[in-house]
Steps between C-alpha positions, in 0.01 A plus 500: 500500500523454831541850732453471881248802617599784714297560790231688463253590756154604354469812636202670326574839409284773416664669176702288305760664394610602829435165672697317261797733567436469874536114460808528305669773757373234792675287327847647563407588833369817489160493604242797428157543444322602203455892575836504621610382165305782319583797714894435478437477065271816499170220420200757518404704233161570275513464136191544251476476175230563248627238256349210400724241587513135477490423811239734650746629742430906494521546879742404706670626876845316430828755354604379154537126349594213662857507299534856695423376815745229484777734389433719812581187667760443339645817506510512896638114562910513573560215213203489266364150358675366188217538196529274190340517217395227266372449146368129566297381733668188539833628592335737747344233670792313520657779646227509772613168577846520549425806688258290753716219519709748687258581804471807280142666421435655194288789400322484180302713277175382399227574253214459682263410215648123476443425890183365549482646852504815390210755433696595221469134326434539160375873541810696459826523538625609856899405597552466864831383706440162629733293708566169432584217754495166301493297249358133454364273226158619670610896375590810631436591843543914597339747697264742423356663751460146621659165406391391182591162220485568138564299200861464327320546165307816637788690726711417155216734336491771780889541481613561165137698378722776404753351311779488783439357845650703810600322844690673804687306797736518778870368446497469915305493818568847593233783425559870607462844415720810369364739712437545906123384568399875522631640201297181290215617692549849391572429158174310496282790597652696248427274232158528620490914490669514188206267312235700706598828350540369126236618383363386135672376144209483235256254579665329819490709843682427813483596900274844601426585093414142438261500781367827362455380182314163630237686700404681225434277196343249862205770564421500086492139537173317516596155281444208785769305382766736506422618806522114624864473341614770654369436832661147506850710374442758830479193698737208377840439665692801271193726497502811711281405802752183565816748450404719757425236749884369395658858577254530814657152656852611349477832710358292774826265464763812500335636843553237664848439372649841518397747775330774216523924579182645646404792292 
């Protein structure tokens, strides 16, 4: 096994997701920030749920899974990346390889739960989209939300957790979009007013009627460490304090871009 790395420069982002797609766009040459990034997929959102779920995640300020954030990218890139799907980890890895060995980097789905950098480790399960740079005798090396090395044996683990490992690259150096910059902008916001108005299905609620529905059962809430949990959710990297502050700095970066209407 022996891979050369892609460059990687160890820019520390602030929400992973998002960073590790920024690295992989910079990659190709098209360099954006973070909160550009979200605004042109339609990023913000609220969702709450009164579940009890796994992994403790009942509040949140992204729109919809990581695996439907990705498709919005996806769905607005002129050629989208190849996927592949695999049923042993072995051959996906190889495939990784082969992938690398041709200046090539390689997104990756991983279950965070195996990845002992993770908050996640051995709590619950939580897939993310990580991108992978190299490969060594040493291990894996990727970034997410900042460069990181793990095991063989453990990103072996984190890829094939459910059954079938998933990987996504570029076939060539060229990256672009479908649309004109202002319609991707546009359909961004949209995606944004569409989740806002949703409104509730059983016990999960999304946008205004989520936020509705989170004040209330908040002021009938006097147990410390709920109240805890969901403050660190209201203020993480996907909560809805860190969201805002995304769309603020997006809005920020479309002023000074485009010349907007005065009302």
């Amino acid at each position: 096994m022996n891979v050369k790395l892609i460059k990687a420069e160890d820019n520390k982002g602030h929400f992973c997701f998002l960073s590790n797609l920024r690295e992989y766009l910079n990659y190709y040459g098209y360099p954006c920030t973070e909160s550009w990034l979200g605004g042109m997929i339609g990023f913000m959102g609220f969702y709450y749920s009164t579940k009890a779920l796994p992994s403790k995640e009942v509040i949140h300020g992204r729109n919809g899974t990581f695996h439907e954030l990705f498709y919005c990218l996806q769905e607005r890139l002129d050629m989208q990346l190849t996927g592949k799907e695999f049923f042993s980890d072995e051959e996906c890895l190889n495939q990784v390889e082969e992938i690398l060995n041709t200046k090539h980097p390689v997104l990756v789905w991983v279950d965070q739960y195996y990845l002992d950098y993770s908050s996640y480790y051995h709590m619950a399960h939580y897939w993310s989209l990580v991108h992978v740079t190299g490969i060594s005798e040493d291990g894996v090396k990727l970034y997410d939300h900042e460069i990181r090395h793990v095991s063989i044996k453990d990103f072996k683990k984190s890829i094939i957790s459910s059954e079938k490992a998933r990987i996504y690259y570029k076939k060539n150096q060229l990256i672009g979009y479908r649309y004109s910059e202002a319609e991707v902008v546009s359909a961004g916001f949209q995606r944004v007013i569409e989740l806002m108005q949703k409104g509730s299905e059983g016990e999960e609620h999304y946008g205004i009627r989520g936020m509705e529905c989170f004040m209330e059962e908040l002021k009938l809430s006097s147990d410390q460490e709920k109240l805890y949990n969901i403050c660190y959710q209201l203020n993480r990297a996907s909560g809805a304090a860190a969201t805002r502050r995304s769309m603020c700095t997006y809005l920020s970066e479309l002023k000074s871009k485009w010349e907007l209407p005065r009302s």
